[in-house]
PALOPA-505653 format. One record per residue (C-alpha): residue number from 1; x, y, z; residue in one letter. Coordinates in steps of 0.001 Angstrom, whole numbers. Example, Ala and Ser with C-alpha at 12.3 -4.5 7.8 and 13.67 -1.06 7.14 Angstrom:
// residues 2
<fidren i="1" c1="12300" c2="-4500" c3="7800" aa="a"/>
<fidren i="2" c1="13670" c2="-1060" c3="7140" aa="s"/>
// end
This chain:
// residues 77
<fidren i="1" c1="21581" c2="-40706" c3="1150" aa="x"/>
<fidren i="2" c1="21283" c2="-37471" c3="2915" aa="x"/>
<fidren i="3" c1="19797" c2="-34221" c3="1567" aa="x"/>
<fidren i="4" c1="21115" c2="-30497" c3="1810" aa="x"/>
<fidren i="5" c1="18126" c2="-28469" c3="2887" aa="x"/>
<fidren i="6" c1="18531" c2="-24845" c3="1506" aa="x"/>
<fidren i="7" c1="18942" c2="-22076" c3="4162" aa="x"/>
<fidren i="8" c1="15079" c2="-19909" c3="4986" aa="x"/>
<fidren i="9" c1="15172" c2="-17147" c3="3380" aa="x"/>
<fidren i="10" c1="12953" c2="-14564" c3="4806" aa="x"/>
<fidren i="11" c1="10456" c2="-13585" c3="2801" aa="x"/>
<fidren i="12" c1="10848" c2="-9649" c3="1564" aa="x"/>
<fidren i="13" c1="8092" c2="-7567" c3="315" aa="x"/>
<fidren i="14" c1="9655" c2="-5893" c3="-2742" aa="x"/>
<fidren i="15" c1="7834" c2="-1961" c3="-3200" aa="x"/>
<fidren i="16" c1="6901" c2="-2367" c3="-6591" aa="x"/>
<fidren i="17" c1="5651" c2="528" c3="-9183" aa="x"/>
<fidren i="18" c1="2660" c2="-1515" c3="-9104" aa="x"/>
<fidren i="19" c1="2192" c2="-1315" c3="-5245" aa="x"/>
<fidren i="20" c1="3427" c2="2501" c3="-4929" aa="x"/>
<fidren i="21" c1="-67" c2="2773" c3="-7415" aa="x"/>
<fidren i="22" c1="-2147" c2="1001" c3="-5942" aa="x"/>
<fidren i="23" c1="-1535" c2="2492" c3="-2696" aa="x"/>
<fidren i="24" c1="-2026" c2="5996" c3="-3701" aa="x"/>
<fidren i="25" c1="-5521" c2="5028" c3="-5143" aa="x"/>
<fidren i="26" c1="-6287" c2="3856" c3="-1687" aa="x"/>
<fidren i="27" c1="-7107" c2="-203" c3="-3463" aa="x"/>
<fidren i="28" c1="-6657" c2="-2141" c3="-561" aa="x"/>
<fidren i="29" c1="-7088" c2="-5268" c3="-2887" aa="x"/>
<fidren i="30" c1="-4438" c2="-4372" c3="-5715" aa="x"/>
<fidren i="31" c1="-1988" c2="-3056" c3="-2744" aa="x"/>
<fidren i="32" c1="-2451" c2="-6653" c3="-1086" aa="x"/>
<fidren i="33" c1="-1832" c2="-8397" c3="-4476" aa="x"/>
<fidren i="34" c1="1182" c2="-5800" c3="-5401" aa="x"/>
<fidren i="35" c1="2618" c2="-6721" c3="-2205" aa="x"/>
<fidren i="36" c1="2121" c2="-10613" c3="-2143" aa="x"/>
<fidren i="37" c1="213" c2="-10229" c3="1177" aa="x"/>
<fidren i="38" c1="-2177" c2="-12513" c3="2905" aa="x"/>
<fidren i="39" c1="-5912" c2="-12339" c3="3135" aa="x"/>
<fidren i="40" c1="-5273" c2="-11775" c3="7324" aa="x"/>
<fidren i="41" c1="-2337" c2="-9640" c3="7027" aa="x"/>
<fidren i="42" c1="-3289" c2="-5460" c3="8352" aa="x"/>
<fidren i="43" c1="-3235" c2="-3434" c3="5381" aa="x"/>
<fidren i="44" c1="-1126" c2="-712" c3="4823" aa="x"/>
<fidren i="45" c1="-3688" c2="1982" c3="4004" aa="x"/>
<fidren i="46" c1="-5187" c2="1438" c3="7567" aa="x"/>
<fidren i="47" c1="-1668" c2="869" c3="9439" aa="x"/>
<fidren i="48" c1="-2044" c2="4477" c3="11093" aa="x"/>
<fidren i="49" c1="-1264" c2="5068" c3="14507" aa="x"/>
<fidren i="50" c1="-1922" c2="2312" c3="17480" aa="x"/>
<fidren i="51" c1="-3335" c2="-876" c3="16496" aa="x"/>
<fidren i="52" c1="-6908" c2="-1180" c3="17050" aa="x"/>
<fidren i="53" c1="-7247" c2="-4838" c3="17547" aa="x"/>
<fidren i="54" c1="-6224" c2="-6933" c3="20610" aa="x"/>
<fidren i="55" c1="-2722" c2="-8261" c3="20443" aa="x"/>
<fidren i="56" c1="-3242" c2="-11835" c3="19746" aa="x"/>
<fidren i="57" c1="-5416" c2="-11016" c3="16740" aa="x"/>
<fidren i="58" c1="-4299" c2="-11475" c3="13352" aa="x"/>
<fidren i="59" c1="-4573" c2="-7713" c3="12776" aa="x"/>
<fidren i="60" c1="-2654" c2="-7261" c3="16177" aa="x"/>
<fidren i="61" c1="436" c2="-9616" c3="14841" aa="x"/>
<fidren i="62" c1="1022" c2="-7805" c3="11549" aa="x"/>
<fidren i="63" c1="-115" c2="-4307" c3="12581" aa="x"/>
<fidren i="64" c1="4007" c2="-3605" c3="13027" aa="x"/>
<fidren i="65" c1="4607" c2="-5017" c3="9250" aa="x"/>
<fidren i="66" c1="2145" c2="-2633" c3="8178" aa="x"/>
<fidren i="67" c1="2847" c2="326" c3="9736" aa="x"/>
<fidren i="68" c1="6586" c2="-600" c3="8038" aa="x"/>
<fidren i="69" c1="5041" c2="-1170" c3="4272" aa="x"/>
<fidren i="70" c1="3040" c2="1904" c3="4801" aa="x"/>
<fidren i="71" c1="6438" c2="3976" c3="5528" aa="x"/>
<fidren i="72" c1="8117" c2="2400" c3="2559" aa="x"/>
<fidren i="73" c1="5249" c2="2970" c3="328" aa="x"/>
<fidren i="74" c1="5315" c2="6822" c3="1018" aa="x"/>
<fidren i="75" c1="9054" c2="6974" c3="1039" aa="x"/>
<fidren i="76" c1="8383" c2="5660" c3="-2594" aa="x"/>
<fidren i="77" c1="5537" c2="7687" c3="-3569" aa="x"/>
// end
């Protein structure tokens, strides 16, 4: 008997009330919980101009997703 897999749904970051606060206190480890981000993943509160780490660093890979989340969380703010 065959299964129906269900469809990937990407994964969104939802800009909580929770996240807009704990990014203006500059609390990179609330913003990261707030957010649902990974221990690796570039945090917004640094994501400011080019990336400072090589490319095919962990910081390199997400620098672009947190350069977005940083723009959403002052949008919100």
């Amino acid at each position: 008997m065959s299964m129906k897999r269900k469809p990937r749904i990407p994964s969104r970051t939802r800009i909580t009330p929770a996240a807009v606060e704990a990014y203006r206190a500059g609390n990179r480890l609330e913003l990261h919980r707030a957010l649902n981000l990974p221990p690796w993943q570039a945090s917004p509160l640094d994501a400011v101009g080019a990336c400072p780490w090589p490319p095919s660093t962990a910081g390199g890979r997400t620098w672009a997703k947190a350069q977005e989340l940083r723009g959403a969380l002052t949008c919100a703010g």
